[in-house]
C-alpha positions as a LaTeX table, in Angstrom:
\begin{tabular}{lrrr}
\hline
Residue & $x$ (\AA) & $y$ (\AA) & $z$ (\AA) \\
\hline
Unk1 & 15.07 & 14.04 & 10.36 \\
Unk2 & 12.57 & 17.02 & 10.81 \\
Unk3 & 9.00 & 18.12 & 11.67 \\
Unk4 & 9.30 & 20.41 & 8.95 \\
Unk5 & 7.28 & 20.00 & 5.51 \\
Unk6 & 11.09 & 20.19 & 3.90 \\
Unk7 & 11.79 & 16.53 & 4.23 \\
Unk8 & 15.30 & 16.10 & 5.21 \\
Unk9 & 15.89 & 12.23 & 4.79 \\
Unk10 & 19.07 & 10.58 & 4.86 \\
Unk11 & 18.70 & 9.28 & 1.30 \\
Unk12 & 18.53 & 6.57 & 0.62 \\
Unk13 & 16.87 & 4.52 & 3.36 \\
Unk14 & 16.52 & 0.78 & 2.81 \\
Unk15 & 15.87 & $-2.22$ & 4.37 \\
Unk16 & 16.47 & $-6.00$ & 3.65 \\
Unk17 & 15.11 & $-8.79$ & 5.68 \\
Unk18 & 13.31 & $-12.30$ & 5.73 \\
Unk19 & 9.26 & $-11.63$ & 6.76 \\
Unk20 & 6.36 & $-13.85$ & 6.95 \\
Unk21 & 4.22 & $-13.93$ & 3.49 \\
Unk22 & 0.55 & $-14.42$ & 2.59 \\
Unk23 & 0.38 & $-15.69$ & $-0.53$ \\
Unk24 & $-3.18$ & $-16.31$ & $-2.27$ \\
Unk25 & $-3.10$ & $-19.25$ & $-5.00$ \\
Unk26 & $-6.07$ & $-19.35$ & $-7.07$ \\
Unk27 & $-8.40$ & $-18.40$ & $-4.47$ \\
Unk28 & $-7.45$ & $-20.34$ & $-1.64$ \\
Unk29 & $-5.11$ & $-18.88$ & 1.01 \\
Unk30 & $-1.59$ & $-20.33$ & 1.51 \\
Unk31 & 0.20 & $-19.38$ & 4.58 \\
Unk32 & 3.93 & $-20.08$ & 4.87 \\
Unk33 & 7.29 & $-18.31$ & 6.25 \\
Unk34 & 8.46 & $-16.94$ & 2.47 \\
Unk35 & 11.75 & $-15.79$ & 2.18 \\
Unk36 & 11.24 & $-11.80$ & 1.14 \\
Unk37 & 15.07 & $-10.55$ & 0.28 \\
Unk38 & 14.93 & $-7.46$ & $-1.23$ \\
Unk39 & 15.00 & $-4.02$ & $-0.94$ \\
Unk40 & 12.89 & $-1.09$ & $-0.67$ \\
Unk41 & 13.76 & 2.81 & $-0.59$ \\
Unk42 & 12.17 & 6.25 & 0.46 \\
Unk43 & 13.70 & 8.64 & $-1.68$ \\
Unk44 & 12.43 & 12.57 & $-1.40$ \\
Unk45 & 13.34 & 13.86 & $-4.65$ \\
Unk46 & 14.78 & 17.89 & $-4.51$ \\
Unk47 & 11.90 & 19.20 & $-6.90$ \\
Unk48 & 9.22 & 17.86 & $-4.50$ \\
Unk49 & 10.24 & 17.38 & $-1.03$ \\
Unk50 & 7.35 & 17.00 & 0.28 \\
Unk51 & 6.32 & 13.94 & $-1.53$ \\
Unk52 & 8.54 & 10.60 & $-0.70$ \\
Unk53 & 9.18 & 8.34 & $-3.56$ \\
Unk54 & 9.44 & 4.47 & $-4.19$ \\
Unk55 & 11.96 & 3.70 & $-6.90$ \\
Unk56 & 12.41 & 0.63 & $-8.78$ \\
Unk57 & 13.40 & $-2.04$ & $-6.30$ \\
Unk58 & 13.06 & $-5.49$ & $-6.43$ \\
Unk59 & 11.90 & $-8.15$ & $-3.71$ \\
Unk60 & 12.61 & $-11.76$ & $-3.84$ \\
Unk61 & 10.35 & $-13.93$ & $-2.24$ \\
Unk62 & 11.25 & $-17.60$ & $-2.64$ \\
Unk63 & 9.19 & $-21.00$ & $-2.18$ \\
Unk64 & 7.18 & $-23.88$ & $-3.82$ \\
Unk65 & 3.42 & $-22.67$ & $-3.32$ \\
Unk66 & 1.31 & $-25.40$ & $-4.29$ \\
Unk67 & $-1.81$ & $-24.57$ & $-5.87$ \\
Unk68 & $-5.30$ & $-26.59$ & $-5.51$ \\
Unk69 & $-3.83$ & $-28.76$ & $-8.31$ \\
Unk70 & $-0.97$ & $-30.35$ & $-8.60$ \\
Unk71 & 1.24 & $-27.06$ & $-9.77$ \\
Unk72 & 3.66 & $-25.04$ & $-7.63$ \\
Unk73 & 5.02 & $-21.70$ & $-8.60$ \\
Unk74 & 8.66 & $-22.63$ & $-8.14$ \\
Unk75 & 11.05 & $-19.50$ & $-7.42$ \\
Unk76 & 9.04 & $-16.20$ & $-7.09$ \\
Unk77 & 10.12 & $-12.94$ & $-7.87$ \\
Unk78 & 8.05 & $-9.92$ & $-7.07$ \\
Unk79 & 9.95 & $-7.20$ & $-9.52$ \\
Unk80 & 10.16 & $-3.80$ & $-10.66$ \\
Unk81 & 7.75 & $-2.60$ & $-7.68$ \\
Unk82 & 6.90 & 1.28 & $-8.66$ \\
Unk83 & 5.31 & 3.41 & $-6.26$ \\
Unk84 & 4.45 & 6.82 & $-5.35$ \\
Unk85 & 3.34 & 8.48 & $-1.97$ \\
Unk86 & 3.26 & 10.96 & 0.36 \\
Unk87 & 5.46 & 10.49 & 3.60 \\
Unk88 & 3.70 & 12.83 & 6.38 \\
Unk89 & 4.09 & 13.79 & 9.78 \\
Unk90 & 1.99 & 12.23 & 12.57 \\
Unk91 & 1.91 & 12.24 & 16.44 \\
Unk92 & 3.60 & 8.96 & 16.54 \\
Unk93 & 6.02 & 9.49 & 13.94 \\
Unk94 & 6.26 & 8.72 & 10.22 \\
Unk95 & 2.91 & 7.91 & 7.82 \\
Unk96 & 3.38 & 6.92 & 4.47 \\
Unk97 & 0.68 & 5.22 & 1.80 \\
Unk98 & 1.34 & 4.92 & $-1.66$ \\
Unk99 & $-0.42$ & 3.18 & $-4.55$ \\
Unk100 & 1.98 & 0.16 & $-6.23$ \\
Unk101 & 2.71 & $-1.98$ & $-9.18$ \\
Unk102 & 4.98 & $-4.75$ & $-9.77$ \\
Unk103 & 5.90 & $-7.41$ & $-12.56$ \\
Unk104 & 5.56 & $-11.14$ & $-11.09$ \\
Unk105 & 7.81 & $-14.26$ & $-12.10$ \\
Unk106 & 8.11 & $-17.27$ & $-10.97$ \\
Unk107 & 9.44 & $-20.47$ & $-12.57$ \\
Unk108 & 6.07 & $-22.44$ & $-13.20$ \\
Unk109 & 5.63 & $-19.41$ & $-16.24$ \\
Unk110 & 8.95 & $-20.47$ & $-17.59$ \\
Unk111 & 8.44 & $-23.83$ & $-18.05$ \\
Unk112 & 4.93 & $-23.49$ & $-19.57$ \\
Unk113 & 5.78 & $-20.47$ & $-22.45$ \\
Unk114 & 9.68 & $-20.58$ & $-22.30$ \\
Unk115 & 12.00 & $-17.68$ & $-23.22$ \\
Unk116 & 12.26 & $-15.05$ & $-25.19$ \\
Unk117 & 15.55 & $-14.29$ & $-26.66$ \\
Unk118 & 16.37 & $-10.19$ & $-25.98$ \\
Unk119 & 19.75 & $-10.16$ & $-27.10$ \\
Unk120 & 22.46 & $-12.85$ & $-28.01$ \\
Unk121 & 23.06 & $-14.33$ & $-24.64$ \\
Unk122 & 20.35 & $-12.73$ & $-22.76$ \\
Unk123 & 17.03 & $-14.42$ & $-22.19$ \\
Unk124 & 13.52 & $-13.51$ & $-20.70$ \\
Unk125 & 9.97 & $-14.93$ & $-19.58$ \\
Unk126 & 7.11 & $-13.39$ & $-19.65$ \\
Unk127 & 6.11 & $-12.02$ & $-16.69$ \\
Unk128 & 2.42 & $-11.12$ & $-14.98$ \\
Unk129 & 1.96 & $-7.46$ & $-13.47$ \\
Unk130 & $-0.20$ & $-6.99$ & $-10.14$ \\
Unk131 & $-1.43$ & $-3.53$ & $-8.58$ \\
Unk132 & $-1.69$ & $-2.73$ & $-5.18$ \\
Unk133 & $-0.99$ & $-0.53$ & $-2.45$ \\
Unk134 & 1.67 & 0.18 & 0.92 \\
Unk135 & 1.30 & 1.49 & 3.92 \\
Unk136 & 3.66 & 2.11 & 6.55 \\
Unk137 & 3.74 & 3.78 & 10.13 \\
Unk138 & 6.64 & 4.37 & 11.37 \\
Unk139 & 8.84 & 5.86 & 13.97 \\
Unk140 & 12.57 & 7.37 & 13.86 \\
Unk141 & 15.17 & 5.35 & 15.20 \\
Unk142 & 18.98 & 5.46 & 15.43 \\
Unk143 & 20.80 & 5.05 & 12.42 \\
Unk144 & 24.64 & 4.54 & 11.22 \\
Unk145 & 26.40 & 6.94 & 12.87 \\
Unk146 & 24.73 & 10.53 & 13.23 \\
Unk147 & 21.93 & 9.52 & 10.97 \\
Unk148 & 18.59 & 8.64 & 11.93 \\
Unk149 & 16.35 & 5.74 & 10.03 \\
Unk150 & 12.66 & 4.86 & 10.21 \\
Unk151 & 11.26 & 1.20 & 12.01 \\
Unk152 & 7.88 & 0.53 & 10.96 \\
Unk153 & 5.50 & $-0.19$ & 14.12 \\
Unk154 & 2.42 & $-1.46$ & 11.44 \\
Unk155 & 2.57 & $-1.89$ & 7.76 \\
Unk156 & 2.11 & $-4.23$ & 4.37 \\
Unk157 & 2.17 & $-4.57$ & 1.27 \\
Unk158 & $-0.61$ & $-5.77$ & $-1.05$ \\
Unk159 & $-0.46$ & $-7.22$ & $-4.69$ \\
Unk160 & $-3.40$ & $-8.53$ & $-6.76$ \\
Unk161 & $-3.01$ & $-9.90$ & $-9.59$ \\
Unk162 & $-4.42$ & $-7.93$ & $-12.89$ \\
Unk163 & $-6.43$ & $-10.00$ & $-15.07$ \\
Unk164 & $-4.79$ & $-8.75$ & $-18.35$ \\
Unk165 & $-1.72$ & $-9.85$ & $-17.79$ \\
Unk166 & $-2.60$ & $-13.71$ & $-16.85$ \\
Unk167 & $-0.14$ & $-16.46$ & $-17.86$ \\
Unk168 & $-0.73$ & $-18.95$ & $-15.77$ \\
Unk169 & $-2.74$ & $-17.62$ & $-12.42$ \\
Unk170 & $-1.16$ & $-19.75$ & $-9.71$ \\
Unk171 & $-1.17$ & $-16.78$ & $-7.86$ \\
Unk172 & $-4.05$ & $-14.06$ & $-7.20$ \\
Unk173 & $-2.69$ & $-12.24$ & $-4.16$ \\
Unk174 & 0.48 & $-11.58$ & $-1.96$ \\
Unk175 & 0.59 & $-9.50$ & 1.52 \\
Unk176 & 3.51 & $-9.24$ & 2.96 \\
Unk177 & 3.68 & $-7.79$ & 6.57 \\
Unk178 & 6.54 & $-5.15$ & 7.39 \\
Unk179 & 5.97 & $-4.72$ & 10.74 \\
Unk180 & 9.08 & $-4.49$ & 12.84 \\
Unk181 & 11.31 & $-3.82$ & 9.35 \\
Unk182 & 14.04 & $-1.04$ & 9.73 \\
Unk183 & 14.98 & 1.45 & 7.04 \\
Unk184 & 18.79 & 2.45 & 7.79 \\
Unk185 & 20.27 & 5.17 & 5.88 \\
Unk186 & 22.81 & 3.82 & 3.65 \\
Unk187 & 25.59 & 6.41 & 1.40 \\
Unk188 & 24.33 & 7.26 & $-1.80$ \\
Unk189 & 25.09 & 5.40 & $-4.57$ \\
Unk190 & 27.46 & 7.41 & $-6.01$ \\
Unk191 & 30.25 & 7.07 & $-3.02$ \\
Unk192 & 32.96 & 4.27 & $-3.82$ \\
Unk193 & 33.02 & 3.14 & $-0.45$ \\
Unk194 & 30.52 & 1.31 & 1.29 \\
Unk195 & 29.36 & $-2.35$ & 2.53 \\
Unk196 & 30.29 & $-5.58$ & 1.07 \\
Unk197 & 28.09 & $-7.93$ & $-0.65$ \\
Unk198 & 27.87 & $-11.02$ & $-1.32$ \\
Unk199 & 26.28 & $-13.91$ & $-3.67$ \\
Unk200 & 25.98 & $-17.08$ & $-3.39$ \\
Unk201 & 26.71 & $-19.51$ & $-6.42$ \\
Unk202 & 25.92 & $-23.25$ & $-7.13$ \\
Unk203 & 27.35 & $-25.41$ & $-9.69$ \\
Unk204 & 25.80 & $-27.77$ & $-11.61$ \\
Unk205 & 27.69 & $-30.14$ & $-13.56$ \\
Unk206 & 25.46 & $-32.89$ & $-15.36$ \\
Unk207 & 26.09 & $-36.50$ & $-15.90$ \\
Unk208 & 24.82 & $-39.14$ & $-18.36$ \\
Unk209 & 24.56 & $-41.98$ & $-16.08$ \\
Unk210 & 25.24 & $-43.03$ & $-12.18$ \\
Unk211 & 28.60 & $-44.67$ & $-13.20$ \\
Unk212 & 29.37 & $-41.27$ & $-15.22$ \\
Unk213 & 32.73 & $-39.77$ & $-13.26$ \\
Unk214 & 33.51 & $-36.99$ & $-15.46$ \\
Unk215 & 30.55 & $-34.57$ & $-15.48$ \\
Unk216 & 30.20 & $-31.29$ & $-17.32$ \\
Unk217 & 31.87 & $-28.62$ & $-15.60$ \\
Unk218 & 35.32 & $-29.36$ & $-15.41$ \\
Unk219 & 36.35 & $-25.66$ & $-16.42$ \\
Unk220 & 34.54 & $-24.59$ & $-12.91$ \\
Unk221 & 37.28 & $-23.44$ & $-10.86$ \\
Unk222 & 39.19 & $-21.37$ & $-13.29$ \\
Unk223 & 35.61 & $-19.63$ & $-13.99$ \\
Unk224 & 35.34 & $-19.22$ & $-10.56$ \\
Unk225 & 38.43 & $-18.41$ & $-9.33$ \\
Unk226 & 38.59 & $-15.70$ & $-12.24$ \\
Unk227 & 35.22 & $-14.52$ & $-11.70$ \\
Unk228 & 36.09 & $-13.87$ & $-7.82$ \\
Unk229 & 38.94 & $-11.79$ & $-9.25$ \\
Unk230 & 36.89 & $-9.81$ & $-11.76$ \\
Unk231 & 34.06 & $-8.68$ & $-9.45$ \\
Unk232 & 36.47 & $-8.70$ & $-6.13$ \\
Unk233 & 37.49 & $-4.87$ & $-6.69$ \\
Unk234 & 33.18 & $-4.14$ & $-7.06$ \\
Unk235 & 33.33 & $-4.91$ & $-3.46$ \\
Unk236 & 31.05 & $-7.88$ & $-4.36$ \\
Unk237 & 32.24 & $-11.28$ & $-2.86$ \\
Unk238 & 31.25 & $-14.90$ & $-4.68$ \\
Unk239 & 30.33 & $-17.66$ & $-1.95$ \\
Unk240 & 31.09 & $-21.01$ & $-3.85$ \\
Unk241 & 27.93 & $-23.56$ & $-2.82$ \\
Unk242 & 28.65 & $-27.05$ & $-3.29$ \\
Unk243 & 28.68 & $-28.89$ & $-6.65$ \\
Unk244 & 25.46 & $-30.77$ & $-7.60$ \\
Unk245 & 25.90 & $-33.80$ & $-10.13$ \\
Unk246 & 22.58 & $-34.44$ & $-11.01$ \\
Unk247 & 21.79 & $-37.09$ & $-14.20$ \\
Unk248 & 19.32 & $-35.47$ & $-16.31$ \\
Unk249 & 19.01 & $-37.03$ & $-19.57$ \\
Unk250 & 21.11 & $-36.30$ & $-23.08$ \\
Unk251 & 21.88 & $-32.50$ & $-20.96$ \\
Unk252 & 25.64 & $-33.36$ & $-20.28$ \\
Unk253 & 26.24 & $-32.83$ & $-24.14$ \\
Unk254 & 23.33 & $-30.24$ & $-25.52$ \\
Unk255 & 24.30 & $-27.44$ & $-27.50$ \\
Unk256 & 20.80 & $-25.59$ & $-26.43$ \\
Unk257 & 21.15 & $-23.29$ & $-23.72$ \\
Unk258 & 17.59 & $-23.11$ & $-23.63$ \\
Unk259 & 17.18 & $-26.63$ & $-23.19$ \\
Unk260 & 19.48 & $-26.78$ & $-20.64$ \\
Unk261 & 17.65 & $-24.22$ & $-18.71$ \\
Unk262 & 14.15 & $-26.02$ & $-19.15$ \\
Unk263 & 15.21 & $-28.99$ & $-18.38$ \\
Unk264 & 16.68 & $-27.53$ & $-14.41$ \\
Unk265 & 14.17 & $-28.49$ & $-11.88$ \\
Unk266 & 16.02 & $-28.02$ & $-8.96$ \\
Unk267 & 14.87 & $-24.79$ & $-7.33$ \\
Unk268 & 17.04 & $-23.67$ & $-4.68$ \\
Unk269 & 16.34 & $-20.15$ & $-2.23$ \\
Unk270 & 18.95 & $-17.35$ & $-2.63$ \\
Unk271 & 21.31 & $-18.87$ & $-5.02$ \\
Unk272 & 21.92 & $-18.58$ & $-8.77$ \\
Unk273 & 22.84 & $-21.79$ & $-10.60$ \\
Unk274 & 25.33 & $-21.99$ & $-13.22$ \\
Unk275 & 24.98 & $-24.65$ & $-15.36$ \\
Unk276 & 27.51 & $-26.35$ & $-17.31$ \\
Unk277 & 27.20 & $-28.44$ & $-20.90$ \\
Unk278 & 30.19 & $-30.19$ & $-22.29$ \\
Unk279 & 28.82 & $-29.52$ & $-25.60$ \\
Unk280 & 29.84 & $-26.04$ & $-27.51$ \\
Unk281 & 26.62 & $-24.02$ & $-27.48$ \\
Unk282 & 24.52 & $-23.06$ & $-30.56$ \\
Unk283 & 24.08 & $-19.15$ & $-29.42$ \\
Unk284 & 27.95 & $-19.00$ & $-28.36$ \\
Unk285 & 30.03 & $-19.71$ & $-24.99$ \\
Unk286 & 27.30 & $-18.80$ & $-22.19$ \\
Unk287 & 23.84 & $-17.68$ & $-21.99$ \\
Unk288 & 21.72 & $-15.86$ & $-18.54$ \\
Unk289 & 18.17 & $-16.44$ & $-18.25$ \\
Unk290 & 15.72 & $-14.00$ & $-16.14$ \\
Unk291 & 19.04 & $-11.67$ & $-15.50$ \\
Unk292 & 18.60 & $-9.51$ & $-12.35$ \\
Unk293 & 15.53 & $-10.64$ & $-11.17$ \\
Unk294 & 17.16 & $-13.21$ & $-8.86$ \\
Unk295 & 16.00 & $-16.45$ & $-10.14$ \\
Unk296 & 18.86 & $-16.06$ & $-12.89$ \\
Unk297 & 20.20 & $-19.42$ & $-14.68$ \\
Unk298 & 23.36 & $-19.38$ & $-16.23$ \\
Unk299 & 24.56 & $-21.47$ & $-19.03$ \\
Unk300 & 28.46 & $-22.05$ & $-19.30$ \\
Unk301 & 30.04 & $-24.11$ & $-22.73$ \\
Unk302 & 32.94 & $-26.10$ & $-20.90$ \\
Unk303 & 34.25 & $-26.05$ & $-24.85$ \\
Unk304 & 34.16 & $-22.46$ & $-25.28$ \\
Unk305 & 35.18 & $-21.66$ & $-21.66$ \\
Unk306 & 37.93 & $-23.24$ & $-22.09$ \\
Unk307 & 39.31 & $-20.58$ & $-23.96$ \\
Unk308 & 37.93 & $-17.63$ & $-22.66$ \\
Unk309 & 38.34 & $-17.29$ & $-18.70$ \\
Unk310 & 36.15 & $-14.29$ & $-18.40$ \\
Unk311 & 33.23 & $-15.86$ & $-19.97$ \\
Unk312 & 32.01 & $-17.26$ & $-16.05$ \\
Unk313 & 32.50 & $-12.99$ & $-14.60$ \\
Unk314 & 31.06 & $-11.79$ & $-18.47$ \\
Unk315 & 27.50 & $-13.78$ & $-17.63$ \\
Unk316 & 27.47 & $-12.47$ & $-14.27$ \\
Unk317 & 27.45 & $-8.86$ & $-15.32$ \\
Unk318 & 24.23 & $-9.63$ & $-16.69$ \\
Unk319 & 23.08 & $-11.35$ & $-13.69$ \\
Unk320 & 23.85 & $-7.68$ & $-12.22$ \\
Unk321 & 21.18 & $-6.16$ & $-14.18$ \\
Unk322 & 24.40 & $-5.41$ & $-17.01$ \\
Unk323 & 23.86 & $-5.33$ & $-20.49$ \\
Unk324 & 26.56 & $-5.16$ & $-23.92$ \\
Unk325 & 27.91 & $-1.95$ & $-23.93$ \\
Unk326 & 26.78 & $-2.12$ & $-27.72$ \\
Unk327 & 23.39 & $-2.87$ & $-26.64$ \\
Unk328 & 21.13 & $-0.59$ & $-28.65$ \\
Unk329 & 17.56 & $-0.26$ & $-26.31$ \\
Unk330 & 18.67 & $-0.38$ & $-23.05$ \\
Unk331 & 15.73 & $-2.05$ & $-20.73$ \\
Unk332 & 13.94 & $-0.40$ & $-17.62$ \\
Unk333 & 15.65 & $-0.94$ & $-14.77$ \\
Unk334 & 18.80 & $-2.16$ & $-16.64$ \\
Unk335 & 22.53 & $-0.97$ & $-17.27$ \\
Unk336 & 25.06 & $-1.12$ & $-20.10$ \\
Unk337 & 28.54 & $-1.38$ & $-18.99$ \\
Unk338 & 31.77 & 0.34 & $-19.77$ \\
Unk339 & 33.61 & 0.03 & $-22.99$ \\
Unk340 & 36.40 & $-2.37$ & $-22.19$ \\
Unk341 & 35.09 & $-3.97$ & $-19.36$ \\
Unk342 & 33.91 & $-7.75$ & $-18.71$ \\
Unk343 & 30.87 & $-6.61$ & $-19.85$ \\
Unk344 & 31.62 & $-6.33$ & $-23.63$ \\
Unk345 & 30.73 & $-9.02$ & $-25.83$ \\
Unk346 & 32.67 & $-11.55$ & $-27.64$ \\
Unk347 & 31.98 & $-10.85$ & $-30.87$ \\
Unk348 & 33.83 & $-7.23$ & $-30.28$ \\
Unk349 & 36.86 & $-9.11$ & $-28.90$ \\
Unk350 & 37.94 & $-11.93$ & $-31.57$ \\
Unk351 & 36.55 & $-14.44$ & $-28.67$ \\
Unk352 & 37.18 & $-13.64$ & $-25.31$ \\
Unk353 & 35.57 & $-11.15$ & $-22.71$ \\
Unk354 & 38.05 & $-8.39$ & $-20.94$ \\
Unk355 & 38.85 & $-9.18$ & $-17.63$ \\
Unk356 & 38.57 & $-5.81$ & $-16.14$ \\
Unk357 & 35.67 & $-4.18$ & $-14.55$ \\
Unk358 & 35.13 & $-0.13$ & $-14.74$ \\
Unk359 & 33.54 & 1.63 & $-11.03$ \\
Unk360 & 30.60 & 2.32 & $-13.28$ \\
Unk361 & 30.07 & $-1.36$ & $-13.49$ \\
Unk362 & 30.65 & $-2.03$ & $-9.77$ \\
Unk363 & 28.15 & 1.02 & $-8.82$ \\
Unk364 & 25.58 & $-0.13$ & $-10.33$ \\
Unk365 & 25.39 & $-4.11$ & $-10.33$ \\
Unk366 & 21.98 & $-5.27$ & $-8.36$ \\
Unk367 & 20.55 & $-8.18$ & $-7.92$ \\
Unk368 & 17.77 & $-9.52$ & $-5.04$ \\
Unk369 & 20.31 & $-12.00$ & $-4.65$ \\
Unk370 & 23.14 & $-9.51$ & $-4.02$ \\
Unk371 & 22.93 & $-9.31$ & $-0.40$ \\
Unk372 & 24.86 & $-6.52$ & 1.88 \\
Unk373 & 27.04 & $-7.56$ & 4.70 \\
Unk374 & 27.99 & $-5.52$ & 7.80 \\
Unk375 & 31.53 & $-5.38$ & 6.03 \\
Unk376 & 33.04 & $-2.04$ & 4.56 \\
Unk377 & 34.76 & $-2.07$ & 1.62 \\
Unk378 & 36.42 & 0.31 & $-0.56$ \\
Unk379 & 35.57 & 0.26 & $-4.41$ \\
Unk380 & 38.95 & $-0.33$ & $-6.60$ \\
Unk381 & 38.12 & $-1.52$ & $-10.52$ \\
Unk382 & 40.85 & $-2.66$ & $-12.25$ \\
Unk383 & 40.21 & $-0.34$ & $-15.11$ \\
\hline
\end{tabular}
């Protein structure tokens, strides 16, 4: 770090943690310990160092806010935050203030407009955009090793809710307090070694009935197991929750991956289901709802799975913000992965994904839900 007006930052600096939110729900102020798991970076770009940026990040803030009616908002996400500002020396420290916007989900939307289809296995809901602003003091601190990072001693964030882009309303306002948050320096993106991460998956295999013993799901493991395998040389680890058998109607059977996904009520902090059908699905073997924006579904055909052991670490490429390599309008924020790898779809493979996974791939897979441990790890894709 310097006093000078040539920023030297150790780029990037981020920081991930669980803070107390203010959320505002039509009006009337709801105060509860949200979960906020994201991450945010100062970047000083080389053509302007003077002037600090905020990329495209995404925060995930997760609980049931219940409005003044009888709605709750299910699973937010608070996406695609942009920002702009100016990060200036003061007596104290660090000042920085920048104008924001971000693109607001939550599950309540998805159940009252449903998806949009955006490409054969990928599917979206609308989403509602809020503007706002960030401000941050802060003070240098010691880093990793010889670098130096930034703690904020007083700082928030604050989104309102633009009235042209109102779905549903539940929310009008979030603040989210930063106080006491620490940006470390981190290697840039580009290095192939770095920390571990980890998610955190939970099965769902439905039955018909009480009595039912032989839910959907039974190709599970192998998914798993193969999955773990795939994504194991990205440095990226997948925590196994435990199974959930829930009896939900005619689901066991549907061949609607849309359905399926309407029909899931059970919202559940920092995890992505996967849910299974015993039926062979209408749009092919497995479909990902809201990819990347950490309150991703996925949709696994136990009948199609059964012959293609990739199809489990294939969805979760998408779930990692990847998209076909064949895709043809690649969406903001979003990836395509290498020729070859998992990524590929099925219908350029007679059937089944690849199993191997390019450092491209492993690079650039994000998710909220993708969470860093204090773990190094050397990158090594298997093609």
């Amino acid at each position: 770090m310097t006093s000078s007006r040539r920023l030297q930052l150790p780029s990037p600096l981020k920081f991930r943690s669980q803070i107390e939110t203010t959320a505002v729900a039509r009006k009337h102020e709801v105060f509860s310990p949200l979960r906020f798991l994201g991450q945010l970076s100062l970047l000083s770009p080389a053509d302007r160092p003077e002037e600090v940026l905020v990329p495209t990040q995404e925060f995930e803030i997760r609980s049931d806010l219940v409005s003044p009616g009888t709605e709750t908002t299910g699973k937010i996400s608070v996406h695609r935050l942009l920002a702009s500002g100016n990060l200036e020396r003061i007596s104290a420290g660090w000042s920085f203030q920048g104008q924001v916007s971000a693109s607001v989900f939550y599950r309540a939307i998805q159940r009252a407009v449903g998806f949009s289809i955006a490409d054969v296995d990928l599917y979206f809901a609308p989403a509602e955009t809020f503007d706002g602003f960030l401000t941050m003091q802060m003070t240098e601190a010691p880093g990793e090793g010889s670098l130096m990072g930034l703690r904020v001693s007083s700082g928030h964030l604050e989104l309102h809710l633009r009235e042209a882009s109102r779905i549903l309303g539940l929310l009008d306002e979030l603040k989210i307090n930063l106080a006491g948050q620490f940006f470390r320096a981190v290697l840039p993106v580009e290095k192939e070694s770095g920390l571990r991460r980890r998610i955190r998956l939970r099965p769902v295999r439905f039955r018909e009935s009480e009595g039912d013993t032989e839910p959907s799901g039974t190709t599970w493991i192998d998914l798993f197991n193969k999955a773990k395998e795939v994504w194991g040389g990205c440095c990226i680890d997948l925590v196994k929750e435990e199974v959930r058998t829930p009896v939900v109607g005619q689901i066991k059977f549907s061949e609607s991956s849309v359905r399926i996904a309407a029909e899931f009520k059970d919202d559940e902090p920092d995890i992505v289901e996967i849910l299974f059908t015993a039926g062979k699905l209408a749009n092919g073997g497995g479909s990902t709802f809201q990819a990347g924006w950490g309150t991703d579904i996925v949709v696994i055909s136990d009948v199609v799975a059964r012959q293609n052991e990739a199809l489990l670490a294939h969805e979760l490429g998408h779930v990692f913000r990847g998209e076909h390599p064949n895709v043809t309008k690649v969406k903001a924020g979003y990836w395509t992965g290498g020729n070859g790898t998992v990524l590929v779809d099925t219908s350029q493979t007679g059937g089944k994904n690849p199993t191997c996974n390019s450092k491209d791939n492993c690079l650039q897979a994000c998710n909220p839900v993708l969470v860093e441990t204090e773990d190094p790890c050397w990158i090594a894709p298997n093609c």
